[in-house]
N, CA, C and O of each residue as an XYZ file, in Angstrom:
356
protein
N       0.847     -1.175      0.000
C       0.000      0.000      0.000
C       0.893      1.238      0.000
O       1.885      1.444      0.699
N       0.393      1.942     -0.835
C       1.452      3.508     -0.748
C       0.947      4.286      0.353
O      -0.011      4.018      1.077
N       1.926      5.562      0.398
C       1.975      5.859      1.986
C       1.011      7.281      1.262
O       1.384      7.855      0.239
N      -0.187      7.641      1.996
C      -0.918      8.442      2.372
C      -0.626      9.366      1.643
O      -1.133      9.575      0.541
N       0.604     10.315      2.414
C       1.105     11.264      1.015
C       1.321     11.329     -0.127
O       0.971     12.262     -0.850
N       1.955     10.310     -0.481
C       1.859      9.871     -2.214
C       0.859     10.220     -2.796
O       0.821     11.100     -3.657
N      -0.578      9.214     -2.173
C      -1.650      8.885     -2.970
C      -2.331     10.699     -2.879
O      -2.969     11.116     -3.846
N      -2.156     11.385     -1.955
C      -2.538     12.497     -1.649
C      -1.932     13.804     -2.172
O      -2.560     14.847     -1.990
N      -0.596     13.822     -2.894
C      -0.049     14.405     -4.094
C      -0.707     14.266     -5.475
O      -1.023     15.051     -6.368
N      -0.794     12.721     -5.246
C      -1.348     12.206     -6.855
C      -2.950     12.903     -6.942
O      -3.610     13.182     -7.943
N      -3.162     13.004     -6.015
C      -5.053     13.715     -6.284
C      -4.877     15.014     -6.087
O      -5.779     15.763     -6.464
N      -3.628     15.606     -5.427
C      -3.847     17.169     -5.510
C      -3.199     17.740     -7.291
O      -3.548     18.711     -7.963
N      -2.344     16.839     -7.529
C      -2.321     16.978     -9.353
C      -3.123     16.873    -10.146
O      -3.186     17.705    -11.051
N      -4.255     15.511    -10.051
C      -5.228     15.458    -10.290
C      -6.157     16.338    -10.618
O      -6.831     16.292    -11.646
N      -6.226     17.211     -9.710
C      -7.127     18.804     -9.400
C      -6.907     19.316    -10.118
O      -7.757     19.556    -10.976
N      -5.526     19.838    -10.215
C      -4.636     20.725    -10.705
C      -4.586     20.746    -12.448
O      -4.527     21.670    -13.258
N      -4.633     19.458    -12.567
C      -4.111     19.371    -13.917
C      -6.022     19.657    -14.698
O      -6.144     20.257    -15.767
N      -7.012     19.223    -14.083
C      -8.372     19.643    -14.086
C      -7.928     20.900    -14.230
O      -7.759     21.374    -15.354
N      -7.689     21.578    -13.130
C      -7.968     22.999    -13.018
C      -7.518     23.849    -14.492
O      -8.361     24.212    -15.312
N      -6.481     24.013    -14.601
C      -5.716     24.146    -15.729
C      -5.695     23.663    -17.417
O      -5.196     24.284    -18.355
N      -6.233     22.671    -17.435
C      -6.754     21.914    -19.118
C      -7.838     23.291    -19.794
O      -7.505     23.713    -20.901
N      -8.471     23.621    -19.449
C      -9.112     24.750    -20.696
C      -8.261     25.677    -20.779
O      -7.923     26.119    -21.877
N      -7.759     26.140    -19.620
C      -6.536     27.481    -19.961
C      -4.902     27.080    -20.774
O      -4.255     27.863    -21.469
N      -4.526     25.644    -20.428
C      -3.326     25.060    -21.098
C      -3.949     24.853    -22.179
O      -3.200     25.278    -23.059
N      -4.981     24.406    -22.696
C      -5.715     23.996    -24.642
C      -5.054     25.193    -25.008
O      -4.112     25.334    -25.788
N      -5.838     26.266    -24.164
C      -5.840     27.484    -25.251
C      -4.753     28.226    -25.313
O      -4.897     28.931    -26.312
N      -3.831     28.443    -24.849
C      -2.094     28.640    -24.751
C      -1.823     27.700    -25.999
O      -1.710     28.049    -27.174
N      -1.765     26.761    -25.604
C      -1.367     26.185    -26.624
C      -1.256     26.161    -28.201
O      -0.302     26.235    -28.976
N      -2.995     25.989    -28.403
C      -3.619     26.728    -29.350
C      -2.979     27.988    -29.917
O      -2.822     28.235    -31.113
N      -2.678     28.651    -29.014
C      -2.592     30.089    -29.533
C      -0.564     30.273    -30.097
O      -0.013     31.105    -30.817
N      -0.011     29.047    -29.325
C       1.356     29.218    -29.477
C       2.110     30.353    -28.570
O       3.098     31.009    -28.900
N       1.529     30.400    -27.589
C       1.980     31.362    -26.285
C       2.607     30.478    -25.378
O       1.726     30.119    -24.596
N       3.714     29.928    -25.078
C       4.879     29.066    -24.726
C       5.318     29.902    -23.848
O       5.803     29.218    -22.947
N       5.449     31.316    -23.534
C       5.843     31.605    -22.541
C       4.680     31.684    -21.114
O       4.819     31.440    -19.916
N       3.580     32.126    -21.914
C       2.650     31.939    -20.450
C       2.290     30.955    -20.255
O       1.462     30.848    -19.350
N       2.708     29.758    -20.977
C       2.510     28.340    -20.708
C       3.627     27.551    -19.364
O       3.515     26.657    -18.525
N       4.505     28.363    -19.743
C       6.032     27.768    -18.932
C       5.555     28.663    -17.476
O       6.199     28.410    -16.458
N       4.337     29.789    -17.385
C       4.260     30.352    -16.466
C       3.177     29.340    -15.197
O       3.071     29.438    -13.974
N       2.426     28.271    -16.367
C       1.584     27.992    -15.161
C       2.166     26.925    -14.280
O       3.198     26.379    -14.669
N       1.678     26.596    -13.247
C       2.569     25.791    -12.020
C       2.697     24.111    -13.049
O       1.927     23.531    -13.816
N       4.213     23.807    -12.480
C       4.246     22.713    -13.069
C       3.438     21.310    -13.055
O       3.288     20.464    -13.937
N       3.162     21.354    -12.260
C       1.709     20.315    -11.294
C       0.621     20.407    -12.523
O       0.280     19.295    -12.924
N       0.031     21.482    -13.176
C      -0.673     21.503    -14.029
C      -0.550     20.582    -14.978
O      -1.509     19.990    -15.474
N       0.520     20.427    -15.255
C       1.130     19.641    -16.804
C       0.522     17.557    -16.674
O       1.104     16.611    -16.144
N      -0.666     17.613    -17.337
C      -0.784     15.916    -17.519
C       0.173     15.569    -18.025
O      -0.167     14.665    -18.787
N       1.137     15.712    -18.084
C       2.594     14.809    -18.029
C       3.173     13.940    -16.827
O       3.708     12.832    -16.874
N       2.914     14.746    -15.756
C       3.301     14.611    -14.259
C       2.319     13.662    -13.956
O       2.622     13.344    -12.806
N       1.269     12.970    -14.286
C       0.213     12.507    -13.574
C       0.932     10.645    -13.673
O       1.241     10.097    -14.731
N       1.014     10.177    -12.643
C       1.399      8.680    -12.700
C       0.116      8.070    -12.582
O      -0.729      8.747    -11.996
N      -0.258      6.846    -13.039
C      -1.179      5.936    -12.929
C      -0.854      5.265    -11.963
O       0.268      4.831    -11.701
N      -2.239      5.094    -11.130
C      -1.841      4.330     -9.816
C      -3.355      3.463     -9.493
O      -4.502      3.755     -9.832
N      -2.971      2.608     -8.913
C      -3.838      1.804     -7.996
C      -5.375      2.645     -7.868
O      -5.315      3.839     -7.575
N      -6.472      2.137     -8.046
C      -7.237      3.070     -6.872
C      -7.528      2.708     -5.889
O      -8.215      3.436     -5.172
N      -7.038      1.162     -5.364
C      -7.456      0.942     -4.590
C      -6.222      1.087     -3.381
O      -6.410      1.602     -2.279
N      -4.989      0.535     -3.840
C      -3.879      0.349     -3.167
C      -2.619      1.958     -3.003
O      -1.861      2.408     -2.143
N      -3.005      2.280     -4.248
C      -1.605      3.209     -5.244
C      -0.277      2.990     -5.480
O       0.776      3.624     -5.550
N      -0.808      1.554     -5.606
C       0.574      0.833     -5.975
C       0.674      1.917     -7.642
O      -0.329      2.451     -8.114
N       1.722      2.000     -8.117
C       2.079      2.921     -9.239
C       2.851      1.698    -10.430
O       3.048      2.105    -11.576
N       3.213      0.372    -10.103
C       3.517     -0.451    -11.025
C       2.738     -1.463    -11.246
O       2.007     -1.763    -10.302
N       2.676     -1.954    -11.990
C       1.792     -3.199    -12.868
C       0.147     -2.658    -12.964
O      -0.804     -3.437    -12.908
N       0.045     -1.472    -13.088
C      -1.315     -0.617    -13.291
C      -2.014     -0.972    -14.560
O      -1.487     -0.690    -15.637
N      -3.605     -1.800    -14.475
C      -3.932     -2.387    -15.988
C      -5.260     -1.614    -16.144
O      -6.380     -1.875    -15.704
N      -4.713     -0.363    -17.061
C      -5.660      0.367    -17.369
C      -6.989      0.010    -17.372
O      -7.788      0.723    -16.764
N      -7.359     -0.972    -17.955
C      -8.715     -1.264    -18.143
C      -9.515     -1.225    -16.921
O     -10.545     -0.550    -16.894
N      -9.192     -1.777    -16.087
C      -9.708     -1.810    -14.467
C      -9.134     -0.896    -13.582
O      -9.538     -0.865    -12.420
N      -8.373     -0.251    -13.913
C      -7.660      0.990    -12.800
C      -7.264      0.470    -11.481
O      -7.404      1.054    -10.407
N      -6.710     -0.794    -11.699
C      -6.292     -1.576    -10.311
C      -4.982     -1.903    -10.968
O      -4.651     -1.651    -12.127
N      -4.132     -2.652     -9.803
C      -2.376     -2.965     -9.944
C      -3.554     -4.741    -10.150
O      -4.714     -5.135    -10.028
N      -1.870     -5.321    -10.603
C      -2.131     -6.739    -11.220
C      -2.083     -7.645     -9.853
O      -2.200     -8.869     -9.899
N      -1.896     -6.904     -8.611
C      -1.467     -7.738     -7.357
C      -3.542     -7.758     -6.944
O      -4.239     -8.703     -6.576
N      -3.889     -6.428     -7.199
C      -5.548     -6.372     -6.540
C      -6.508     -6.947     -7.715
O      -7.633     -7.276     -7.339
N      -6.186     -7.119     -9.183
C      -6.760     -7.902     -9.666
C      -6.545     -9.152     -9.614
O      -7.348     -9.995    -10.012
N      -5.982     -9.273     -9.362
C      -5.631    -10.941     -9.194
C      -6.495    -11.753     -7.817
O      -6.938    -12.886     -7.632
N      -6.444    -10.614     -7.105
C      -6.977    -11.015     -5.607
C      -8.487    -10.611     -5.948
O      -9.283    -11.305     -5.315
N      -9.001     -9.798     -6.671
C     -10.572     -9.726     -6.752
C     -11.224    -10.820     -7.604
O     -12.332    -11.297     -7.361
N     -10.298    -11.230     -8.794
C     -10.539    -12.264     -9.778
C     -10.811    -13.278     -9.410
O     -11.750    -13.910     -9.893
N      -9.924    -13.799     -8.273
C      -9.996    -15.088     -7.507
C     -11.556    -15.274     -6.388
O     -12.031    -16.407     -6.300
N     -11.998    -14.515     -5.880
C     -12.343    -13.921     -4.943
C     -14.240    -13.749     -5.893
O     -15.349    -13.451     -5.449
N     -13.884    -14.014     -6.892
C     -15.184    -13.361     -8.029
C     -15.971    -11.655     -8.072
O     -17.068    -11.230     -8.437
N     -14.903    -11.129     -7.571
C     -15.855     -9.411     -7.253
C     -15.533     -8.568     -8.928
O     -15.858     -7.405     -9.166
N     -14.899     -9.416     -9.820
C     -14.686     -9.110    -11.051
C     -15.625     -9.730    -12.073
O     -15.223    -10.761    -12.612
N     -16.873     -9.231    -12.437
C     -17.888     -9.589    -13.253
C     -17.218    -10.186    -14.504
O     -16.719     -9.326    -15.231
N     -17.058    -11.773    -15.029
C     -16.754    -12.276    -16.479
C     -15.615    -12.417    -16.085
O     -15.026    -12.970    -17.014
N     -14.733    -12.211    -15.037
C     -13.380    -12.799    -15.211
C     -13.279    -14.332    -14.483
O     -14.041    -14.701    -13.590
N     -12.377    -14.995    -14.949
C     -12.172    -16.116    -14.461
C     -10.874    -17.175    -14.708
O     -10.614    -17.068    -15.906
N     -10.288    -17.790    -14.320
C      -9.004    -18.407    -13.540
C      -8.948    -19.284    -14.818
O      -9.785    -20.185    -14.878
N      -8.031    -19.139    -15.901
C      -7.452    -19.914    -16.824
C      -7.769    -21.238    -16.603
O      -7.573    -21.651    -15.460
N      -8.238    -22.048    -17.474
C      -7.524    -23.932    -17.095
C      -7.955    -24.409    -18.216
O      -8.948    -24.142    -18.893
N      -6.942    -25.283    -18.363
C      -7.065    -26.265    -19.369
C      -6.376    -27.619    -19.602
O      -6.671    -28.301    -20.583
């Protein structure tokens, strides 16, 4: 499990990078690079890591489900994952 602060950076970027997307389009748009370099760097969806939502583990993250491969694996087994099910043959 990630530590509190982490996961609590990652959602104040979150915000941030919200906050900022109609005003960064239109900079952009316009080719104004310097008042772009002016807004806080936190803004930039570049910075945003994919993480866990349940854990924030930040590696083996499988987009499709927005969980790490350690909490799908454990919900899969467990059946709280609608249509998934345990290989065999």
């Amino acid at each position: 499990m990630a530590k509190k602060s982490v996961t609590a950076r990652q959602s104040k970027r979150e915000r941030m990078v919200a906050q900022y997307a109609e005003k960064r389009a239109a900079l952009k748009a316009a080719g104004d690079y310097a008042a772009l370099d002016e807004l806080p760097k936190n803004a930039s969806p570049v910075r945003l890591k994919n993480r866990c939502q349940l854990t924030g583990r930040p590696k083996g993250y499988m987009r499709y489900f927005g969980i790490s491969r350690v909490m799908f694996r454990d919900m899969a087994l467990n059946g709280k994952i609608p249509g998934v099910k345990k290989a065999s043959w």
